[in-house]
N, C-alpha and C positions, 0 to 999 in steps of 0.2 A: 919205546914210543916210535922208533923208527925200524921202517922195513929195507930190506936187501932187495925187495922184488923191482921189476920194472912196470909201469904204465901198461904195457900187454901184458904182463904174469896176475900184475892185480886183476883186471877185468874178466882175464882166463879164468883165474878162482872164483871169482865171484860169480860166471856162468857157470861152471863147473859145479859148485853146492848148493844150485839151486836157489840162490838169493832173489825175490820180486818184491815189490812193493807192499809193504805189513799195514798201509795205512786204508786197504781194503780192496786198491784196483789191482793187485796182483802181477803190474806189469813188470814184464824182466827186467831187472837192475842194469845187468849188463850191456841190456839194448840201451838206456840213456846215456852210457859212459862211452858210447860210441857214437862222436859229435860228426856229424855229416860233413862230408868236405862241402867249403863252400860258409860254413857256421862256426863260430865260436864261442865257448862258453868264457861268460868272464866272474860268474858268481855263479855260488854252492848254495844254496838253500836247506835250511835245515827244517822241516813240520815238525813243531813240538804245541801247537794248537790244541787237539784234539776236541774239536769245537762241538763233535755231540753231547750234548747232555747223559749223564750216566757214564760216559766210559772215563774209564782214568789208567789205564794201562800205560798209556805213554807217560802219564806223569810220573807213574811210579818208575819207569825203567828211569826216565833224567835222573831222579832222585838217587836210586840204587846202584844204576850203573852207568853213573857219571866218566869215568877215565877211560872207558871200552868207549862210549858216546864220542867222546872227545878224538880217541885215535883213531876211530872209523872213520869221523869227519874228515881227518888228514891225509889217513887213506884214499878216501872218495877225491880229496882235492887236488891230490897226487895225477889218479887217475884221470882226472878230468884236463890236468894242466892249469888251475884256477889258484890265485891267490888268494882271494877270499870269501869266506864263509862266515852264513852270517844263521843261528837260532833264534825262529820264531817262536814266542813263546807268549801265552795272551797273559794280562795280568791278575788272574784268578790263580796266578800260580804263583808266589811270590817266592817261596823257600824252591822251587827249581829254578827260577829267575836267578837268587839269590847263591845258589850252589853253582852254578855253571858260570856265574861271572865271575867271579873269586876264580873258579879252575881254568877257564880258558884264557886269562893269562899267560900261562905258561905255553902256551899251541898257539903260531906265528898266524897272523889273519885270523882266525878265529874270534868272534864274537855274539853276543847277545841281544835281539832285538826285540823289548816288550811290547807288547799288541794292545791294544783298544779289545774287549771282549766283542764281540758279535759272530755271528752264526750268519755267513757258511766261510769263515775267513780261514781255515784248514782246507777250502778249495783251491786247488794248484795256481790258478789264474788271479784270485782275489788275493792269495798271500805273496806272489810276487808283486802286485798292485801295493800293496801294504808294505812292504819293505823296500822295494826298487822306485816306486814311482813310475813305472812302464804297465803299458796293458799289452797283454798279449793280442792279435790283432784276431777274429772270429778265424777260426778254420787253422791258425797255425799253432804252433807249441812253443813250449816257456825257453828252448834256445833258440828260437827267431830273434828274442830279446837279451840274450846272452843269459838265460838263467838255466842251473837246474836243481830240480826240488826232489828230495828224501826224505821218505816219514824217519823219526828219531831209530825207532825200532828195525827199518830197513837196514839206518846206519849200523847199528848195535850185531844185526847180523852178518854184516858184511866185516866186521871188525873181527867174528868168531870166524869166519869162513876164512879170510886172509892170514890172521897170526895163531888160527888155532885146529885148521883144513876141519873144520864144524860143518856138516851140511845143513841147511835149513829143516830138520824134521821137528821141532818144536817151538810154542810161540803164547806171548801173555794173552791171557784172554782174560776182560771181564765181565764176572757175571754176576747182576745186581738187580735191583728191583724193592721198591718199597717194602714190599711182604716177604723179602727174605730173611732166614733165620742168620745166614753166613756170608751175605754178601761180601766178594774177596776178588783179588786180581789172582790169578793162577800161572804156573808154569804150564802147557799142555803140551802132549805130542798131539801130531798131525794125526787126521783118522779116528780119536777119541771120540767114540760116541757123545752127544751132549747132553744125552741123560744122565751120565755120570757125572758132567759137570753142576748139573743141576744137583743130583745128590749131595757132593761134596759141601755145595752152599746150604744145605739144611733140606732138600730136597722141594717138590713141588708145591705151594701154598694152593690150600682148595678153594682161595678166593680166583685164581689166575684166568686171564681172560686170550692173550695171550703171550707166549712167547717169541721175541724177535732174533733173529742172528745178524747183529750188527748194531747199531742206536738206532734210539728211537723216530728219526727223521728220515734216516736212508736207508733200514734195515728191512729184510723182510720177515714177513711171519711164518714160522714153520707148520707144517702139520705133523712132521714127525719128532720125536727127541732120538730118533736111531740115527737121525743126522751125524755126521763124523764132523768134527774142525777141522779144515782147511787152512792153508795159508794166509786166506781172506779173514776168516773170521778173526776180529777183533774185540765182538764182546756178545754176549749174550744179556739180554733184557726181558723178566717177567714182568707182565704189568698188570695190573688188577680188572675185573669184570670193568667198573665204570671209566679206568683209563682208557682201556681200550677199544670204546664204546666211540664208533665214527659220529659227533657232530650233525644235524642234517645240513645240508646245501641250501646257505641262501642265495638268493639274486645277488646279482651286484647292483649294489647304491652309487655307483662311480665316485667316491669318496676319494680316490685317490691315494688310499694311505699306501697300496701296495706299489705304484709305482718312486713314492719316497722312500721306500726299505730296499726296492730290488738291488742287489747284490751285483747285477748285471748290466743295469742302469735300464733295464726294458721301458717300456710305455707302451701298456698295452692299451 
């Protein structure tokens, strides 16, 4: 559970194999672990949200690879100088809830923070909002406020790149969709084309209207399946002729509903 390395050898590694953010913005891991003089982090954030509908990749790695989770964390906390860390986790997840409280006992600062379910609370800004009680302020980032945030899966690879010199060339993806025969969460290497993935899962249903690389909220829609997986990609979504069918555009009735759900608190 414990490393020999220093505060600079972790973050060397962790640049060195190629480690970025798996929760889809791909940004360099190592760039966040390098706190700006002038800033200081005082909390570790963990994203174990995954608030798109369809994907469940993160669920399954808490599940499955709970104790690699947990050392990464401490790794990360190391690096960062931070005593505590805290896993976001919404509560549509109860048995990873329930596994990682029971284990992060035993890892110093570490804990469990259940969520309220809503969508888009896996965004960086709203789930420090959710946990800390600070809003990040427009235009600055989550160590203005002393935070810093990791998708689970980030953590999980920086744990393999640190105590196992693992480079990032492979990553869960999942690929689902009502009309599949095998919808499943996958190992993949990077570059796989994702017609193969699509195979694997029982191949293309002739109802499909389209395919998205990503969820169904912020992903977009391919025109090819020769597409490779990428770092980013985190799932893949068929969806059927009538899902995939745009709504037409009505006017607005000034109802206001949308100004009570905005995530951001707009008023447009």
């Amino acid at each position: 559970k414990e490393t020999t390395l220093s505060k600079e050898e972790i973050i060397a590694r962790i640049s060195e194999m190629g480690i970025v953010g798996l929760g889809g913005a791909t940004f360099p891991s190592h760039v966040k672990m390098m706190i700006p003089t002038g800033k200081k982090a005082e909390i570790l954030i963990i994203n174990g949200v995954e608030c798109e509908p369809y994907l469940t990749s993160d669920h399954r790695l808490m599940l499955e690879r709970s104790e690699e989770l947990l050392v990464g964390i401490s790794l990360v906390m190391k690096a960062l100088g931070v005593s505590r860390a805290v896993i976001g986790i919404e509560r549509n997840k109860p048995d990873a809830i329930a596994q990682l409280t029971s284990l992060s006992g035993q890892y110093a600062g570490i804990r469990v923070e259940p969520l309220k379910v809503k969508y888009p609370q896996g965004g960086e800004k709203q789930l420090i909002k959710a946990i800390t009680g600070r809003e990040v302020p427009s235009g600055k980032l989550p160590v203005d406020v002393g935070a810093v945030v990791h998708n689970v899966g980030t953590i999980v690879a920086v744990y393999e790149a640190v105590m196992k010199n693992k480079p990032l060339f492979e990553r869960i993806v999942t690929v689902t969709g009502k009309l599949l025969e095998r919808p499943a969460n996958y190992l993949v290497r990077i570059g796989t084309p994702i017609e193969f993935l699509v195979k694997a899962a029982g191949g293309m249903p002739e109802d499909t209207g389209k395919v998205i690389n990503g969820g169904p909220m912020m992903g977009k829609a391919l025109l090819s399946l020769a597409v490779p997986v990428s770092k980013g990609t985190s799932g893949i979504v068929l969806l059927s002729q009538s899902a995939a069918r745009r709504k037409p555009v009505m006017n607005c009735i000034r109802c206001r509903r949308c100004s009570s759900v905005c995530p951001m608190g707009l008023e447009p």
